[in-house]
C-alpha positions as CSV (number, residue, x, y, z in Angstrom):
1,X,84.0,-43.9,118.4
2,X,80.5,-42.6,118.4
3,X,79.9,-41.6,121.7
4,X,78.9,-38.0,120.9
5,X,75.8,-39.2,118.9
6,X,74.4,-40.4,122.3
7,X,73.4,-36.8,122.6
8,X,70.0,-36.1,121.2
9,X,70.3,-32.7,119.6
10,X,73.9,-33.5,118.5
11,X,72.7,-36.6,116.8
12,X,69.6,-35.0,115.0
13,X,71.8,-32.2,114.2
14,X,74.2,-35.0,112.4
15,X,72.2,-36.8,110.5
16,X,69.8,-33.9,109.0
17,X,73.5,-32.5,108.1
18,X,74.7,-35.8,106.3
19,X,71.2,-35.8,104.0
20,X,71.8,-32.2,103.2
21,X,75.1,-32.9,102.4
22,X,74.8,-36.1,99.9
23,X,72.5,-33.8,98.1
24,X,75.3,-31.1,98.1
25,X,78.0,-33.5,96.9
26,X,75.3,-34.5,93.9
27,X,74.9,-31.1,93.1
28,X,78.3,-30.1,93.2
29,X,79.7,-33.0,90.9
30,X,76.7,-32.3,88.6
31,X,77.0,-28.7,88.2
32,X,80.9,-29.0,87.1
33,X,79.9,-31.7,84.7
34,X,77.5,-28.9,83.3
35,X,80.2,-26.3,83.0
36,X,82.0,-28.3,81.6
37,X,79.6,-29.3,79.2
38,X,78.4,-26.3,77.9
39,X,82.1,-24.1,78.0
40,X,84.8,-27.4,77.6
41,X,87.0,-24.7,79.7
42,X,89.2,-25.2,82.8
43,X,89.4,-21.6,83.2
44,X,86.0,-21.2,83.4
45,X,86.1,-24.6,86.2
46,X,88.5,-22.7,88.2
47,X,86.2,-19.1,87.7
48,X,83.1,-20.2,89.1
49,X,84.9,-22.0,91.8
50,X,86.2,-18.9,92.5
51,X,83.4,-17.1,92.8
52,X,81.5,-19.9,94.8
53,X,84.4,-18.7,97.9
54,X,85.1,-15.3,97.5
55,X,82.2,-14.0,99.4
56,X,83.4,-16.3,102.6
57,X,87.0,-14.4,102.1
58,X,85.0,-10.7,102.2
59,X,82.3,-11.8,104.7
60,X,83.1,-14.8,106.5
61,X,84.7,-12.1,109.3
62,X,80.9,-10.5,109.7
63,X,79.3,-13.7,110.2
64,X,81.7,-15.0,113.3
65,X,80.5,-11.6,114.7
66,X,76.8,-12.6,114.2
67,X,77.6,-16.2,115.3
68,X,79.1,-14.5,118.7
69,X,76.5,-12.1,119.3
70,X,73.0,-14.1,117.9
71,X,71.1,-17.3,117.7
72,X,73.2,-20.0,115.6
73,X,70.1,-22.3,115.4
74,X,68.7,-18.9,114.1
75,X,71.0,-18.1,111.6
76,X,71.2,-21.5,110.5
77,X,68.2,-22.1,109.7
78,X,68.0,-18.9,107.5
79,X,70.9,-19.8,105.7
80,X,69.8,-23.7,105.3
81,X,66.4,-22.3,103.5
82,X,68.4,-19.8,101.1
83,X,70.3,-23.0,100.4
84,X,67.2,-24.6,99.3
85,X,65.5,-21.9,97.6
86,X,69.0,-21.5,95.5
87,X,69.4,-25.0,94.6
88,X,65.6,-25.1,93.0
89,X,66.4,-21.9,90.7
90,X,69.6,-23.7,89.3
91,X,67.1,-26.6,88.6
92,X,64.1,-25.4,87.1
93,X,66.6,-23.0,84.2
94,X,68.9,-26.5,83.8
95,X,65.6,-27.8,83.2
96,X,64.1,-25.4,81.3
97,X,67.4,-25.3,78.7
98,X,67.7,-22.0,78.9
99,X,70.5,-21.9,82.1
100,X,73.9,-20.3,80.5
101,X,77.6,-19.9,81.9
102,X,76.5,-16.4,83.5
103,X,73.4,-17.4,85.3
104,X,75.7,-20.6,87.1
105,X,78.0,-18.3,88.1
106,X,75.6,-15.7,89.6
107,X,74.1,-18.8,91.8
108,X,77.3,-19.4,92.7
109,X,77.9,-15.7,94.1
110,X,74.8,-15.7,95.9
111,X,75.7,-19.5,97.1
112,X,78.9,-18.1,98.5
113,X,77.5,-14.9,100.4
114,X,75.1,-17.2,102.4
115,X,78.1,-19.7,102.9
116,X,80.1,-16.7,104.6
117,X,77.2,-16.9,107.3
118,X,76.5,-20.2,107.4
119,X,80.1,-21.8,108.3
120,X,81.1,-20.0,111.6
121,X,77.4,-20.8,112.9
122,X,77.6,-24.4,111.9
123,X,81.7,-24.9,112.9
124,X,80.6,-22.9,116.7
125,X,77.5,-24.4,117.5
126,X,78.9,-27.9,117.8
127,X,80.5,-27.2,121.3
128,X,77.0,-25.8,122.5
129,X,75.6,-29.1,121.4
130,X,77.8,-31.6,122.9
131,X,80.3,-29.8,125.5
132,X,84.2,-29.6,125.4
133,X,84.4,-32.9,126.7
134,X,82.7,-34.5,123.5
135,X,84.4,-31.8,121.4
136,X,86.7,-34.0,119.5
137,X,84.2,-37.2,119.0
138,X,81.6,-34.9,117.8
139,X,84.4,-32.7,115.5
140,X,85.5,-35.9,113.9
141,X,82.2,-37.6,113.8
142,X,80.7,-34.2,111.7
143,X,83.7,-34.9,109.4
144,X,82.4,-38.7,109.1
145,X,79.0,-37.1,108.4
146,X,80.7,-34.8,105.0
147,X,83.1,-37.5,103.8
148,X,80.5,-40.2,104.2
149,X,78.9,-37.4,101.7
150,X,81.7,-37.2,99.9
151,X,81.1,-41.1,98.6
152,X,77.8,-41.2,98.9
153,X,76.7,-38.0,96.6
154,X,79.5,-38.3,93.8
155,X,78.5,-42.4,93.6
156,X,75.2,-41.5,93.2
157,X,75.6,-38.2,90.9
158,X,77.6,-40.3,88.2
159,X,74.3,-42.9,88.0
160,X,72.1,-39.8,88.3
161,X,73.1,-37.5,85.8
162,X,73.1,-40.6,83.0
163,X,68.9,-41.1,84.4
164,X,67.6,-37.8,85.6
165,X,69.7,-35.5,84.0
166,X,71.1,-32.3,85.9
167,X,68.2,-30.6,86.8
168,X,67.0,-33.5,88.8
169,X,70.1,-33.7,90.8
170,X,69.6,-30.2,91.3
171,X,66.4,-30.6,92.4
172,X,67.0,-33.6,95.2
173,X,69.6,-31.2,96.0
174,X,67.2,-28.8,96.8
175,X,64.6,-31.5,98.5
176,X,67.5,-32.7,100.9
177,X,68.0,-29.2,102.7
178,X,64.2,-29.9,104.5
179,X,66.2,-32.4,106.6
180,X,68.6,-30.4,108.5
181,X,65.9,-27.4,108.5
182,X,63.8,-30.2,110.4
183,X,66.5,-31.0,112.0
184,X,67.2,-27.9,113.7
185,X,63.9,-26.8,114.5
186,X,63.7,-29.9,116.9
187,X,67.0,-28.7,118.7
188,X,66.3,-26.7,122.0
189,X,69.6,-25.0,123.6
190,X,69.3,-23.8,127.0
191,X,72.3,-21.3,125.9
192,X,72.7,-20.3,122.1
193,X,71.6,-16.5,122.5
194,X,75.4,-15.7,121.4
195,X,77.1,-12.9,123.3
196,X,75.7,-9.6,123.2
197,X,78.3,-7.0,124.1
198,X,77.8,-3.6,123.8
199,X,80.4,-3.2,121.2
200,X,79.7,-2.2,118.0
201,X,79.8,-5.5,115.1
202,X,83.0,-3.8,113.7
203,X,84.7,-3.2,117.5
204,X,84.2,-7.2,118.2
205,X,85.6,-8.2,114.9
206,X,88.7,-6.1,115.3
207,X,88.7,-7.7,119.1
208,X,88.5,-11.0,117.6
209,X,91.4,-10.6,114.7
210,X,93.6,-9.1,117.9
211,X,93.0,-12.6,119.7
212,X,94.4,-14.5,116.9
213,X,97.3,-12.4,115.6
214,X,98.3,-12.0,119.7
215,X,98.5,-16.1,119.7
216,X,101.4,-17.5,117.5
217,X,100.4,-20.8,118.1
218,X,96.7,-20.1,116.6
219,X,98.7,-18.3,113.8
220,X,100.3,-21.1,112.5
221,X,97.9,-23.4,112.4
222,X,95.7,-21.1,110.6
223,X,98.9,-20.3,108.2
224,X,98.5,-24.2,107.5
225,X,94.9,-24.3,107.1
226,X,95.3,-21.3,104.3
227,X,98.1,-23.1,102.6
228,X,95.7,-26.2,102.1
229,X,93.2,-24.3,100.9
230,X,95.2,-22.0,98.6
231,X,97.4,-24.8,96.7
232,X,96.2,-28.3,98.2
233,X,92.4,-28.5,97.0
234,X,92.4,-26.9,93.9
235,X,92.6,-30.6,92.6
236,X,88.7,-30.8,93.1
237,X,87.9,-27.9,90.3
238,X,90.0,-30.4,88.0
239,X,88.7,-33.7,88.3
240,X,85.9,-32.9,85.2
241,X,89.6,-32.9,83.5
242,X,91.4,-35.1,84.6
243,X,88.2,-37.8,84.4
244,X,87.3,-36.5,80.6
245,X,91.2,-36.0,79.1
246,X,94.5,-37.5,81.0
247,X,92.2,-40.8,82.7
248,X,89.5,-40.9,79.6
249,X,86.9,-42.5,82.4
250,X,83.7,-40.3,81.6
251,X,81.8,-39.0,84.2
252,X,81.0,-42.4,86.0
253,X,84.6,-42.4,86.8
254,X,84.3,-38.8,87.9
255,X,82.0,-39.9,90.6
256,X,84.4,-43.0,91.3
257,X,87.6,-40.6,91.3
258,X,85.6,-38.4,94.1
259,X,84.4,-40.8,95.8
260,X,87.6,-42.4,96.4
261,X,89.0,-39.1,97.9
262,X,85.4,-39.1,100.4
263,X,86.8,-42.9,101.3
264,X,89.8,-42.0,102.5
265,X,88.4,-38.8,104.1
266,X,86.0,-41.0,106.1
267,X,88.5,-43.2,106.9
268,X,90.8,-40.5,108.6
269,X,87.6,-38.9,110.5
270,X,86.9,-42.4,112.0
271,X,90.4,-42.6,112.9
272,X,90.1,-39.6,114.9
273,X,87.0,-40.6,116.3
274,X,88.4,-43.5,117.3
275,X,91.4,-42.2,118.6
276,X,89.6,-39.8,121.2
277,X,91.8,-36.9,122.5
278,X,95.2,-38.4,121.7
279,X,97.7,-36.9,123.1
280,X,100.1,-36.2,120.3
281,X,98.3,-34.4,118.1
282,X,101.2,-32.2,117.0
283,X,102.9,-34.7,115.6
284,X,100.2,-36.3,113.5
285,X,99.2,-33.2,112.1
286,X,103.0,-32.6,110.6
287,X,102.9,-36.2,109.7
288,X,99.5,-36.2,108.0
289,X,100.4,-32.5,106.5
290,X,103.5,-34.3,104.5
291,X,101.7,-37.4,103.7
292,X,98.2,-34.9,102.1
293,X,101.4,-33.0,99.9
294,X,103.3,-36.5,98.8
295,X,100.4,-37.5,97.9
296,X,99.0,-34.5,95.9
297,X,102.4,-34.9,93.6
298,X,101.6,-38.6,93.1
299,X,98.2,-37.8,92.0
300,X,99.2,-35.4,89.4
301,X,102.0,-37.5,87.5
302,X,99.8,-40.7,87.5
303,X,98.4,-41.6,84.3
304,X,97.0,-45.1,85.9
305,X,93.1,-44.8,86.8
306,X,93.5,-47.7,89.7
307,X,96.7,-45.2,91.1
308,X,94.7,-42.0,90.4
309,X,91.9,-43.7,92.9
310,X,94.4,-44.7,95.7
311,X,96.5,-41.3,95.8
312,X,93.0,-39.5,95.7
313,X,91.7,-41.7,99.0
314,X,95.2,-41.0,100.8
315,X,94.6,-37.2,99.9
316,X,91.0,-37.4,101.2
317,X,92.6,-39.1,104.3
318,X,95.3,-37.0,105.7
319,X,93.4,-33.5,104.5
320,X,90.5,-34.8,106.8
321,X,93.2,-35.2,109.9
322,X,95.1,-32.0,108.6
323,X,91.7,-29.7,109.2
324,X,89.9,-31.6,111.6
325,X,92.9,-31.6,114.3
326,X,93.3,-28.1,113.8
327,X,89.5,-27.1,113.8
328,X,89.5,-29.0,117.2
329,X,92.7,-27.6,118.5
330,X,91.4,-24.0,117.9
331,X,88.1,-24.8,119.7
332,X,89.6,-26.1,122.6
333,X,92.0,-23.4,123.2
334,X,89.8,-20.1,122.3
335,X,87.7,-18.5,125.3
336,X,83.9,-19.5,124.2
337,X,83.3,-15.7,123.6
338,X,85.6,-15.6,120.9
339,X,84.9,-19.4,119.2
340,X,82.9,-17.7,116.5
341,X,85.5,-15.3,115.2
342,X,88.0,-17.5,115.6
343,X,86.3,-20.3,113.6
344,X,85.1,-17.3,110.6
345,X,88.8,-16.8,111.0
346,X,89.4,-20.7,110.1
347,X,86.8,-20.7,107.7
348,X,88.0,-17.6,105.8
349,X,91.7,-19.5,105.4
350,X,90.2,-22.7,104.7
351,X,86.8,-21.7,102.2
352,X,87.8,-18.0,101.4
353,X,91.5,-18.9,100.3
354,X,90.0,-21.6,97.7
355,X,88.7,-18.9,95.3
356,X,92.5,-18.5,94.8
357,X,93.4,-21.6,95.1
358,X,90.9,-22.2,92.4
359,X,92.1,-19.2,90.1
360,X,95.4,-20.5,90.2
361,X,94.7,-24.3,89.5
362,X,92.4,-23.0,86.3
363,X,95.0,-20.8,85.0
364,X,97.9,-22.9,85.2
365,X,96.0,-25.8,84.0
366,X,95.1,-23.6,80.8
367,X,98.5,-22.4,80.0
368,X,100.5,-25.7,80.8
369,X,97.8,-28.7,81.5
370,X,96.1,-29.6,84.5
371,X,98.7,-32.4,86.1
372,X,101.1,-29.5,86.2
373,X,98.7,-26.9,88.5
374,X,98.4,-30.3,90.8
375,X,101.8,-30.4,90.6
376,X,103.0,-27.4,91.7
377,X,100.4,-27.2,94.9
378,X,101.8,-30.0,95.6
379,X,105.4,-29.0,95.6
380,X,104.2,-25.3,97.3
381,X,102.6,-27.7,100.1
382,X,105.6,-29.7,100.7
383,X,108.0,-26.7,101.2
384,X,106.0,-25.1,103.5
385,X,104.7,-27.7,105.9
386,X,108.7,-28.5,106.4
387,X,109.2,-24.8,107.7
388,X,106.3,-25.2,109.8
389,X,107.6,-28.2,111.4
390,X,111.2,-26.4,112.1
391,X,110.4,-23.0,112.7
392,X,107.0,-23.3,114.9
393,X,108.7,-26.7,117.1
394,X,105.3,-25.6,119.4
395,X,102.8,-27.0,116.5
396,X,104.7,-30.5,117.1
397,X,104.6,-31.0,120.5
398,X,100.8,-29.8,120.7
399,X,98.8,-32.6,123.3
């Protein structure tokens, strides 16, 4: 189950990643309880969510060309320290009382362009760190690493925000970025100098789009990735909602309700883990792809906190299986030269569809109530992971 971690660099890698990301997760479940606080608006959820992953939809592309031609360790560092310096300004104006609607969604603008960078370095360097033969350990063991996160950070944001206030979750937010900065400075890769062609950036990205569209296979999956992203996660944006309104919990149930989904998450990525390179990971991808939309429609006609918790932890669960087999299946079939534009490709469906996916959620959940805009992803979900399944037979029998 953990036999990637044996690896030194992969393993320091890890575990400055899953310190940075608790202090995400607080940050993230603090800031919507702040925008929610100050504008009692799901529109306004859904806006800044939005603009939080536009920028990876715009630039995401650019950065799998960098993460193909330079350092990753490089660019990850850069990106980890604009991280930092980011989080600290949203803290010291939260605590100074003066931060307003506008300023949060500027940070999360700027958050987003670095994000665009960021991802197709962090999803490509794994391979360089552990080797295609630890690939799909150390794939499911990073997703371990963010849905251990995922119940650590919410958990701990609920009790946090009630002691310290926002601005100090902010700030440990901003404090737990050192360790994957320390992290990767200690990491020495004999080969992570990215390939330098002699192509112009623009002439390599076009390459790299050609690759994908010319693979039908790798279109699919990515057409199932975007769908997730566009009408399956929107949920998140909600939950200040659902939390404050339809469960009446308060925000310590917030960081229960989250944390339930990061349970299940965790669960799934240390059943992958476990399960190694199965061989019939078609199949459980369709499977897990129906169960993530069932349980999405549950989620949004339950008016029971105790089913609200279980329907979130089966979401967390199959959505973990859903885009960890296909981040896995896409690195194992692309040509190393092209893994970074492939994976900006996967991370412009899965983080640049989710401004729209968020837009969506917000408005619907403005004009007819937020277990309707769950609803209807989950429906949209449904529909089209049964087309999948019939007209691409290839995605199920996938070893």
């Amino acid at each position: 189950m953990f036999s990637s971690l044996s690896i030194r660099d992969f393993r320091v890698y890890w575990l400055g990643m899953l310190v940075s990301l608790t202090g995400t997760w607080i940050q993230q479940v603090a800031q919507s309880w702040l925008v929610f606080q100050l504008t009692n608006s799901a529109l306004l959820l859904g806006i800044v969510g939005f603009l939080n992953s536009i920028p990876v939809l715009v630039l995401s592309l650019f950065g799998g060309v960098l993460a193909d031609r330079l350092n990753k360790r490089n660019i990850l560092i850069t990106t980890q320290i604009i991280f930092m310096l980011l989080a600290f300004v949203l803290a010291l104006l939260t605590q100074l009382k003066v931060i307003t609607p506008l300023q949060i969604i500027i940070l999360a603008l700027l958050n987003g362009v670095v994000m665009a960078f960021d991802s197709p370095a962090r999803q490509s360097i794994v391979v360089e760190l552990v080797g295609k033969r630890h690939l799909f350990n150390a794939i499911a063991l990073n997703s371990v690493a963010f849905n251990s996160s995922r119940i650590i950070g919410p958990a701990l944001a609920g009790i946090l925000v009630a002691t310290i206030g926002m601005s100090g979750c902010f700030y440990i937010n901003g404090v737990s970025f050192l360790a994957v900065i320390i992290a990767l400075y200690s990491i020495k890769l004999a080969n992570n100098r990215g390939d330098f062609s002699n192509n112009g950036a623009f002439k390599d990205l076009i390459e790299g789009l050609a690759f994908v569209k010319n693979n039908r296979l790798i279109l699919a999956l990515i057409a199932m990735v975007a769908v997730v992203s566009l009408f399956g996660i929107a949920h998140v944006i909600l939950m200040p909602i659902f939390a404050n309104d339809v469960l009446k919990v308060g925000v310590k149930g917030l960081g229960v309700l989250m944390s339930s989904a990061g349970c299940g998450a965790l669960l799934g990525a240390l059943i992958l883990a476990r399960l190694g390179d199965y061989k019939h990971k078609g199949r459980l991808l369709l499977f897990s792809a129906i169960v993530f939309s069932a349980s999405l429609i549950i989620f949004s006609l339950s008016r029971t906190y105790s089913l609200s918790i279980l329907t979130l932890a089966s979401i967390g669960l199959s959505s973990v299986i859903v885009t960890s087999l296909i981040n896995t299946i896409l690195q194992i079939k692309v040509e190393d030269r092209f893994r970074g534009r492939v994976m900006s490709v996967f991370m412009l469906t899965f983080a640049g569809m989710m401004p729209f996916g968020n837009l969506i959620a917000g408005s619907l959940a403005e004009a007819f109530g937020v277990s309707f805009a769950v609803l209807f992803g989950g429906v949209i979900c449904t529909v089209f992971f049964t087309v999948i399944s019939i007209a691409y037979p290839a995605v199920r029998k996938i070893n």
